[in-house]
N, C-alpha and C positions, 0 to 999 in steps of 0.2 A: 309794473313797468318792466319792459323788455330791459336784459344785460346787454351793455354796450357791446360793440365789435370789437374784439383783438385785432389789430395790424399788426405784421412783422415782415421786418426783412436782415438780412446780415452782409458782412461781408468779411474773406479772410483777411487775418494782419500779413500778408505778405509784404507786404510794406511799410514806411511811416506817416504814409499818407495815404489819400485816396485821390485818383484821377478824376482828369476833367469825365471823365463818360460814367466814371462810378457815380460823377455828381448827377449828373444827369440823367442817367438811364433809372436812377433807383431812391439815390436819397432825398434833393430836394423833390423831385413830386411826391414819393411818400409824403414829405413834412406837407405838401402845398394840398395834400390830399386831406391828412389828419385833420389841418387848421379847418379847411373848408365843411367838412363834417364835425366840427367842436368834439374832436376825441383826440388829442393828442395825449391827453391823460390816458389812453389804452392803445398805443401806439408802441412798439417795442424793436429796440434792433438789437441785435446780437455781435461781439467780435467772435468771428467764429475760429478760436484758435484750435479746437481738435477737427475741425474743417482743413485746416493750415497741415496739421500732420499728417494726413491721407497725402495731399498732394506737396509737398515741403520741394522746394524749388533750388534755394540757395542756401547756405550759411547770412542769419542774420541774428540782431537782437531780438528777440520777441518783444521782452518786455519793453523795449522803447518803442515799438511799434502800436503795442496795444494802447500805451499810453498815448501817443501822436492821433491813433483814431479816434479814441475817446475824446481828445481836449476837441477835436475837428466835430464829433456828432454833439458836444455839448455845446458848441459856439453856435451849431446850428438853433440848439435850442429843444433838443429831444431830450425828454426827462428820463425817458426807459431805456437806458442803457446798461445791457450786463456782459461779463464774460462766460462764454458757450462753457467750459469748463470747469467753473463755477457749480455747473445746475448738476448737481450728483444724479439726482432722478433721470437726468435722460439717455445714460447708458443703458438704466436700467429698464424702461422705456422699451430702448433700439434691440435690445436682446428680446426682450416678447415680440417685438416686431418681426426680428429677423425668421421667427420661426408661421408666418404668413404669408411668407414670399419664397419662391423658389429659384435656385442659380441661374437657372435656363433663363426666365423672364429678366434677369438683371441683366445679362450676359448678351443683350439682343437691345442696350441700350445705345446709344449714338456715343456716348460720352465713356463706355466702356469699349466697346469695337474700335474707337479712336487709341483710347489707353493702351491697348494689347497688341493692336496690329504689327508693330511693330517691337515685339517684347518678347522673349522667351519664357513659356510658362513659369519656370520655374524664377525667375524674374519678379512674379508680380505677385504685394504681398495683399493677403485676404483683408483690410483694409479700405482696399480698390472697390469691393465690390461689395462691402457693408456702409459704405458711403449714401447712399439711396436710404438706407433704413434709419441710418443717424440722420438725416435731412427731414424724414417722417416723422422722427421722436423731439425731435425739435418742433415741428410744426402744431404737429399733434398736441405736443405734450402742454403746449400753452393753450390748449381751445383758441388755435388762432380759428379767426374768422377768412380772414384776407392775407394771402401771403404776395408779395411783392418779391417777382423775381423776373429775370428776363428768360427769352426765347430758351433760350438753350438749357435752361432748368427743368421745361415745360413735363420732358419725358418724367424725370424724378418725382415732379410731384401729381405723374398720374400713377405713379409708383403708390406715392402717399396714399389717394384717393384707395386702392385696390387694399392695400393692406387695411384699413379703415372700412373697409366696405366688408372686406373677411373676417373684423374683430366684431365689428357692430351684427351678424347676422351670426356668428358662431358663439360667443358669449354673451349673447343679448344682452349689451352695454348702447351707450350714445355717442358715442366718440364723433367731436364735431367734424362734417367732411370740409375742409378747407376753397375755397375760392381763389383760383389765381386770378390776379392783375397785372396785368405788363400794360406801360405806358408806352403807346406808342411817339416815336420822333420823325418826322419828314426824311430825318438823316440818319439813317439808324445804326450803321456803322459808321463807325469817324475814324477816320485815316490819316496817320503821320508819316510809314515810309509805304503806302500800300499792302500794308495790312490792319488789321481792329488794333486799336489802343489798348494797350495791356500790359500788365507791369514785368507778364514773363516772358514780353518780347523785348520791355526794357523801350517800349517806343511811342510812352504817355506823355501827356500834362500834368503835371503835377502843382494845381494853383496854390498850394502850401509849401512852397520852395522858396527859395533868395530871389531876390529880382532877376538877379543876373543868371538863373539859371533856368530860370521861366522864361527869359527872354531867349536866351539859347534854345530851352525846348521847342517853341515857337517858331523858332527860325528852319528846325528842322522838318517842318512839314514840305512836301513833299509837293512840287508843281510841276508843272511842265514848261515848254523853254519857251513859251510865245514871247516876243521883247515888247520894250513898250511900240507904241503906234501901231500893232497891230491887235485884232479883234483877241480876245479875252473869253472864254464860257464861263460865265457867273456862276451857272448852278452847277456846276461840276468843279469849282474850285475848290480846294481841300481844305483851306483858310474859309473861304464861304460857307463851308457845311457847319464849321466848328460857331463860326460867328454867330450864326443865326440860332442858334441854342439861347443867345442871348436877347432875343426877340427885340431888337435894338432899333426898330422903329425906323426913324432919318436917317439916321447915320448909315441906317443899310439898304437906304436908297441912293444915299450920297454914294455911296461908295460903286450901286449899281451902276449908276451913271460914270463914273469913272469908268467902270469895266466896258459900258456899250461906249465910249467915247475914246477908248483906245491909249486913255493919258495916265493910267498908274503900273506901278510898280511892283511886284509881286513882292516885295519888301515893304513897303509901304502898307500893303494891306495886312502885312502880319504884323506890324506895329500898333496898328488900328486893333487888332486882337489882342493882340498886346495888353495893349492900356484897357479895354475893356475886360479880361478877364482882373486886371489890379483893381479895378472902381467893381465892378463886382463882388469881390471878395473880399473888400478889406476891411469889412468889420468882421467878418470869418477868421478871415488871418489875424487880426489885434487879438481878436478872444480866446481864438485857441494859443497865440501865444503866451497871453495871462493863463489862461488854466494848465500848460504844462510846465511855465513858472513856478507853480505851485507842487509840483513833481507828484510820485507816485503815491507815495505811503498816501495823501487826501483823494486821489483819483480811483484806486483799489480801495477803499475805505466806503467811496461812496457808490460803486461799483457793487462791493457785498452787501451792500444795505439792499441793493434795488435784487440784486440776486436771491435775499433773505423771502422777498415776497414774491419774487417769482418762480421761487423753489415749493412754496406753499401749492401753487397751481398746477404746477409740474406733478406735483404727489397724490392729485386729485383721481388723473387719467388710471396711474400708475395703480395705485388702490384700488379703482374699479376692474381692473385687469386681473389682479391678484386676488381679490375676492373669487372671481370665476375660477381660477386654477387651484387655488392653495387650498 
């Protein structure tokens, strides 16, 4: 019998939570992917907190963060969840790695040319540019099969493929080559004040907030100034794009019609978002708030258990590498 497929995906704890497009771009279709192929038992995400240190944004808590994402992927119902930091093996990993890639090829990447442009060399620390090879030994180091990331990863993990492609042909090893998946969405950037929702613009959703502050989030999305009695563009509404994430059937016919009939309110439809992101998520929201009820010391407890056997696998890669050098 064939071994099942590894999935993974991760995401930094810059946060205490994760956005509505984190939801959507990455975690539930991961889960709705896993269920549908009966592997959620080899399905894995990662909080990628030495991820977090490369690009570190604000002053915040880690540790409540980590904890906030974790009680959120466990209410979703993901069993393999670890902390990236955790996995000893995959620095160890990223350093054999680092030595199959060259600065030139990094340096010629979309998300590095972004970093620097604006930076004086002496500025940017090495870090920046070992970020690629940790993303590999991550991948790698788990024999994933399928990694789930979006567009803008894409460069990185043909990064992965190359360095894998250089180990497997130079120390005639098997190093499994990875597969990306990105899901695509009708709406693929979602806009609050015109630009992508992200937390280091500070201009998300965040459907694990207080009500009142979800509702606030919502209200700051971003329209234009049609009044009511006058015609409305459905599919360019900004509140529209977000809605239909939730594939809401009637109600977002109901609502079309409102828009070709000239009789609502640009307030009114984000109320309508409103209350569908709360009946969405609120057996998410009750559960993750019972498991961070239960605070850290049981969350890192059960955190190092799932890291204890993924560190097993990690060591698998790592050992066959070492063989060939040592």
């Amino acid at each position: 019998m064939n071994n099942p497929e590894i999935y993974l995906t991760w995401i930094r704890p810059t946060a205490n939570t994760i956005h509505l497009w984190n939801y959507f771009w990455a975690i539930k279709p991961l889960y709705d992917y896993a269920i549908k192929n009966n592997n959620l038992d080899n399905t894995y995400i990662f909080i990628a907190d030495l991820h977090w240190i490369i690009w570190k944004e604000k002053d915040f808590d880690l540790k409540e963060n980590i904890l906030a994402q974790y009680a959120i992927y466990k209410a979703i119902w993901f069993k393999n969840i670890f902390l990236q930091s955790d996995i000893l093996e995959v620095t160890q990993i990223e350093k054999y790695f680092s030595t199959f890639i060259n600065l030139w090829k990094l340096n010629r990447l979309h998300s590095m040319k972004e970093a620097t442009k604006n930076t004086e060399i002496w500025k940017i620390k090495l870090d920046l540019f070992t970020y690629p090879t940790l993303m590999a030994a991550d991948i790698v180091g788990l024999w994933t099969n399928k990694v789930f990331l979006g567009k803008d990863q894409k460069q990185h993990l043909e990064v992965t493929k190359e360095i894998v492609k250089k180990i497997n042909n130079k120390l005639k090893i098997n190093l499994i080559m990875p597969e990306w998946v990105f899901f695509e969405q009708d709406n693929e950037v979602i806009w609050l004040d015109w630009r992508k929702m992200s937390k280091s613009y500070n201009n998300y959703i965040d459907p694990f907030s207080s009500e009142k502050k979800l509702l606030k989030q919502v209200n700051l999305i971003k329209t234009d100034n049609v009044p009511l009695g006058q015609p409305k563009n459905f599919e360019n509404c900004n509140i529209i794009k977000i809605y239909k994430l939730f594939n809401t059937g009637e109600n977002l016919a109901v609502l079309k019609e409102k828009y070709d009939k000239w009789c609502i309110w640009y307030g009114e439809s984000k109320r309508e978002l409103y209350d569908q992101i709360l009946a969405h998520f609120k057996d998410i929201r009750k559960k993750q708030k019972d498991i961070i009820e239960e605070w850290y010391d049981k969350a890192r407890k059960e955190m190092l258990k799932v890291s204890k056997e993924v560190r097993i696998k990690y060591n698998e890669p790592l050992m066959e590498i070492k063989s060939k050098i040592i």
